[in-house]
Structure formats: structure tokens, C-alpha cells
N, CA, C and O atoms as a Maestro MAE file, in Angstrom:
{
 s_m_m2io_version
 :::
 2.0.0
}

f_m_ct {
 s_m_title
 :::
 protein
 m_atom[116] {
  # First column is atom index #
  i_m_mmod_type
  r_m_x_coord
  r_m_y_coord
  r_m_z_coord
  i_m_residue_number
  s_m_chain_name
  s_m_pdb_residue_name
  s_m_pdb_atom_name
  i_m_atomic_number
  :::
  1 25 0.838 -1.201 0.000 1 A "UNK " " N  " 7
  2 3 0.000 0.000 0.000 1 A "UNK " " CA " 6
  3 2 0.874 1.254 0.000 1 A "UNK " " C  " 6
  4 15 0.644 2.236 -0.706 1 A "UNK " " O  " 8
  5 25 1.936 1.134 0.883 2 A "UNK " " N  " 7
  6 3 2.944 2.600 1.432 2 A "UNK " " CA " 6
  7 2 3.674 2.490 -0.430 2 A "UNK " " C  " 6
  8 15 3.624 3.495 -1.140 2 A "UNK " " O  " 8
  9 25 4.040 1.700 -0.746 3 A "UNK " " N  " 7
  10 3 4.692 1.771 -1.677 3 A "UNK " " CA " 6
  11 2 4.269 2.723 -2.925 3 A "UNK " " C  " 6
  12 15 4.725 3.793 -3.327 3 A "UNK " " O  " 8
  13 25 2.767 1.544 -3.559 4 A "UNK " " N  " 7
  14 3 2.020 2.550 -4.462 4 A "UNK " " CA " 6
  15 2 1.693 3.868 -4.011 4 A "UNK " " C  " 6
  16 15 1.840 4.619 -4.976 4 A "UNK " " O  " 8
  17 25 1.366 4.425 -3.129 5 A "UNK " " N  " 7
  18 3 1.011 5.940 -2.712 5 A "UNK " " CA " 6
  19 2 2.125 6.701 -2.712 5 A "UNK " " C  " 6
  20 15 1.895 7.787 -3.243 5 A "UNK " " O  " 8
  21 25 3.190 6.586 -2.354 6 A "UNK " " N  " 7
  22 3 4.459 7.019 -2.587 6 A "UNK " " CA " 6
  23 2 5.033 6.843 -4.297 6 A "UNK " " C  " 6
  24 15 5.690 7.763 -4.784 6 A "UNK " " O  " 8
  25 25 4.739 5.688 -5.058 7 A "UNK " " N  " 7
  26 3 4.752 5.712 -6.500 7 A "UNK " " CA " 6
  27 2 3.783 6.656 -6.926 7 A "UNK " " C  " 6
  28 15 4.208 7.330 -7.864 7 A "UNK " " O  " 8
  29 25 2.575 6.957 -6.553 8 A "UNK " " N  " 7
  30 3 1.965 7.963 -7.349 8 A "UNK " " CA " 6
  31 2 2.354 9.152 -6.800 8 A "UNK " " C  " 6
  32 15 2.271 9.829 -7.824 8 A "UNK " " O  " 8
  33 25 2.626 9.730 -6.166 9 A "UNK " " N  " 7
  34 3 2.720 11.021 -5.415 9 A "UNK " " CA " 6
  35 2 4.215 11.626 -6.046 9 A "UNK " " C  " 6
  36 15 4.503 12.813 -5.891 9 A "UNK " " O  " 8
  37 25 5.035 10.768 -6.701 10 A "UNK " " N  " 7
  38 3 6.549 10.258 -7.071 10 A "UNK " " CA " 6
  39 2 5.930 10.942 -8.681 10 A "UNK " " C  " 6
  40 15 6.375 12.008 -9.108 10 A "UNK " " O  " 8
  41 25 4.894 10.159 -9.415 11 A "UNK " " N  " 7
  42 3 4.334 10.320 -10.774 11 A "UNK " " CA " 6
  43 2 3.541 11.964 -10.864 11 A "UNK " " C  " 6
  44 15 3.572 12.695 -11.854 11 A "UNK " " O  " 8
  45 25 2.864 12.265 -9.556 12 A "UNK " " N  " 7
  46 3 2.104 13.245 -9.863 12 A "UNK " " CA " 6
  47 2 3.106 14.883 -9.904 12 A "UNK " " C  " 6
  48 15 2.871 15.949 -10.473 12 A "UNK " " O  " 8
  49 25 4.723 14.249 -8.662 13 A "UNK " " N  " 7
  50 3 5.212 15.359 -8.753 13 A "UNK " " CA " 6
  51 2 6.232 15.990 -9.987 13 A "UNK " " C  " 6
  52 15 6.685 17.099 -10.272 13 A "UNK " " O  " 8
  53 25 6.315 14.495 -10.583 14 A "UNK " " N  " 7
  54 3 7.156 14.409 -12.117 14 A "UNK " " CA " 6
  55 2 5.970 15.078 -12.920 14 A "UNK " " C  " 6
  56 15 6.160 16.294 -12.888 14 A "UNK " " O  " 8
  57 25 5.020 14.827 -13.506 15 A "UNK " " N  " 7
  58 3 3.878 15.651 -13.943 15 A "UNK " " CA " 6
  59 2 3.805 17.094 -13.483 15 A "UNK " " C  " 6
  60 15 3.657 17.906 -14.396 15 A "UNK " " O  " 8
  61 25 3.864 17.472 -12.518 16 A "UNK " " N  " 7
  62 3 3.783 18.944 -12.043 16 A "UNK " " CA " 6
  63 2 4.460 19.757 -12.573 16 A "UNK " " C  " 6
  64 15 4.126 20.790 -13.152 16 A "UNK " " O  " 8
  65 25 6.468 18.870 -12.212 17 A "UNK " " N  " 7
  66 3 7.043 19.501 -13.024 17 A "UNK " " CA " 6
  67 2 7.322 19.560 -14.264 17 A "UNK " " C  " 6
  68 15 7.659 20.629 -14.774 17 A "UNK " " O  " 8
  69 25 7.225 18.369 -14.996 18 A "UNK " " N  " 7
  70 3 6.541 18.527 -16.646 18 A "UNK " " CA " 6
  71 2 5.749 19.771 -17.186 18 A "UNK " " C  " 6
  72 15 6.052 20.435 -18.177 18 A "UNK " " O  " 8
  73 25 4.637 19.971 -16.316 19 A "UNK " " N  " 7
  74 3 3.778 20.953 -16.591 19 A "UNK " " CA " 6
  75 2 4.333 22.098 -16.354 19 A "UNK " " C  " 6
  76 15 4.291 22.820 -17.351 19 A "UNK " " O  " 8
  77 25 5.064 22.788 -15.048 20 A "UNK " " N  " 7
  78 3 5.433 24.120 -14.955 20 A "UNK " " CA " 6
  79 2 6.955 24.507 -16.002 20 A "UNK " " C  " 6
  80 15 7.154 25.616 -16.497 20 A "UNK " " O  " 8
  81 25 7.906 23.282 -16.160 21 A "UNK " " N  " 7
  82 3 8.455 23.471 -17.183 21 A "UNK " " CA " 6
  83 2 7.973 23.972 -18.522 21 A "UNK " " C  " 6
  84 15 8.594 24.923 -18.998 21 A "UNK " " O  " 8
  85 25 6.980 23.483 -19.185 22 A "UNK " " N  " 7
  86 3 6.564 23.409 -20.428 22 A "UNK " " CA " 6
  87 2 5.794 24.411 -20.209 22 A "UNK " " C  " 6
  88 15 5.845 24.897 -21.339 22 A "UNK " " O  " 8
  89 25 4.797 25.425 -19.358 23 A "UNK " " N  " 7
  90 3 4.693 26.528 -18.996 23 A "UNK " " CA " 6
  91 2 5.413 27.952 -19.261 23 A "UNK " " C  " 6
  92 15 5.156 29.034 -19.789 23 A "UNK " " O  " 8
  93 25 6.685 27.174 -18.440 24 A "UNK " " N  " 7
  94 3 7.983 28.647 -18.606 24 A "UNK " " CA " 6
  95 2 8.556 28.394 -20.188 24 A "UNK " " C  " 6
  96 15 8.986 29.392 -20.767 24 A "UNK " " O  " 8
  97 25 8.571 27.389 -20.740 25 A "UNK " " N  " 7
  98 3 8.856 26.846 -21.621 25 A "UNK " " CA " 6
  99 2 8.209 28.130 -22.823 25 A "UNK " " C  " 6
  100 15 9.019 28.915 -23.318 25 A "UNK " " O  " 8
  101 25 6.863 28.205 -23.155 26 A "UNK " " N  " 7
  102 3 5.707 28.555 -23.610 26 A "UNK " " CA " 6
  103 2 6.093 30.132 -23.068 26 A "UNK " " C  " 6
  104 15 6.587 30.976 -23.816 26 A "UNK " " O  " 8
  105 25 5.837 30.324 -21.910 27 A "UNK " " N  " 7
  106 3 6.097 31.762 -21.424 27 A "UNK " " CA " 6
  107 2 7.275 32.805 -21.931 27 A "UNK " " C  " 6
  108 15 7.296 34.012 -22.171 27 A "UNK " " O  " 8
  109 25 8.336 31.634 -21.976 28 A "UNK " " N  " 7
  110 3 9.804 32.266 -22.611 28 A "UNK " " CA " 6
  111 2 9.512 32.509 -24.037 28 A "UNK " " C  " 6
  112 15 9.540 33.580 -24.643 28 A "UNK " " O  " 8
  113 25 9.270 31.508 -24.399 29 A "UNK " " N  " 7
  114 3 9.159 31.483 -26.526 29 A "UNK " " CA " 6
  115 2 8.023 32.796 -26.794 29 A "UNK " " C  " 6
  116 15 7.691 33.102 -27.939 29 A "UNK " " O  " 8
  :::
 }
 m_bond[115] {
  # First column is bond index #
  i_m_from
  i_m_to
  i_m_order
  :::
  1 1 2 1
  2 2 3 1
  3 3 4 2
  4 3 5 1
  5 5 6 1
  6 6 7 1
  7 7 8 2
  8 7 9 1
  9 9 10 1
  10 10 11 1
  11 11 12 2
  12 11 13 1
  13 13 14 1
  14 14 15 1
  15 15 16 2
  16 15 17 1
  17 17 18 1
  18 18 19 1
  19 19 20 2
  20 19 21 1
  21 21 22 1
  22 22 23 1
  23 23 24 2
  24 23 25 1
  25 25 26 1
  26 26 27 1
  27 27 28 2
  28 27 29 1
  29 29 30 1
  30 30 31 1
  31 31 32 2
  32 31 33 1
  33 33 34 1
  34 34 35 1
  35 35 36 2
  36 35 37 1
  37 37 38 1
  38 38 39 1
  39 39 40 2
  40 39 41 1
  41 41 42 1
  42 42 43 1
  43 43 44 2
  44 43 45 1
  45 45 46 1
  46 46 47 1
  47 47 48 2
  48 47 49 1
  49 49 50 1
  50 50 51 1
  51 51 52 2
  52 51 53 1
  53 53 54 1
  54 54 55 1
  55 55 56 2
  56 55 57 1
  57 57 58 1
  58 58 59 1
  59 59 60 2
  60 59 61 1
  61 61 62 1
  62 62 63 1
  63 63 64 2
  64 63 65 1
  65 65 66 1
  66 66 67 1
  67 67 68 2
  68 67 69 1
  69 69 70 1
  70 70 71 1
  71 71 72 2
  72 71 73 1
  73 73 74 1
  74 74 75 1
  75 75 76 2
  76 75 77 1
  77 77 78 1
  78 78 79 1
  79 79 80 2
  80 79 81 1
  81 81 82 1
  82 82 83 1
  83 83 84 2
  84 83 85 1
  85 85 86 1
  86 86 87 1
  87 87 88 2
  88 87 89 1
  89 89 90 1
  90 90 91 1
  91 91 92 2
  92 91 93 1
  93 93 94 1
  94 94 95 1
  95 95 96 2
  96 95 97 1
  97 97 98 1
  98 98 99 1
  99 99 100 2
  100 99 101 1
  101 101 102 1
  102 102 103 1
  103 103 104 2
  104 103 105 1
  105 105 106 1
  106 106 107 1
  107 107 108 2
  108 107 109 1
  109 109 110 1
  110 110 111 1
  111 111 112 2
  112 111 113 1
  113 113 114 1
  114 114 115 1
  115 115 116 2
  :::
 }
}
């Protein structure tokens, strides 16, 4: 259980920063 919740929380914060990258990404260009 500890494992998967920590794997997603692991996935959602890689996604976050995916997203605010590609943001500043967009913002800069």
C-alpha cells in the first residue's frame, strides 16, 4: 500500500514539473 502511494505522489510530482516546465517553456518562446 505505502509503496504505491508514494509511487503515485513520485508520478504526480514528475507531472507537475513537466507541466510548470513546459509553462515557462511557452512563457519564454
Amino acid at each position: 500500500m505505502e509503496k504505491s502511494v508514494s509511487k503515485l505522489s513520485g508520478i504526480q510530482e514528475v507531472s507537475v514539473n513537466l507541466l510548470k516546465n513546459s509553462m515557462v517553456y511557452l512563457w519564454v518562446t
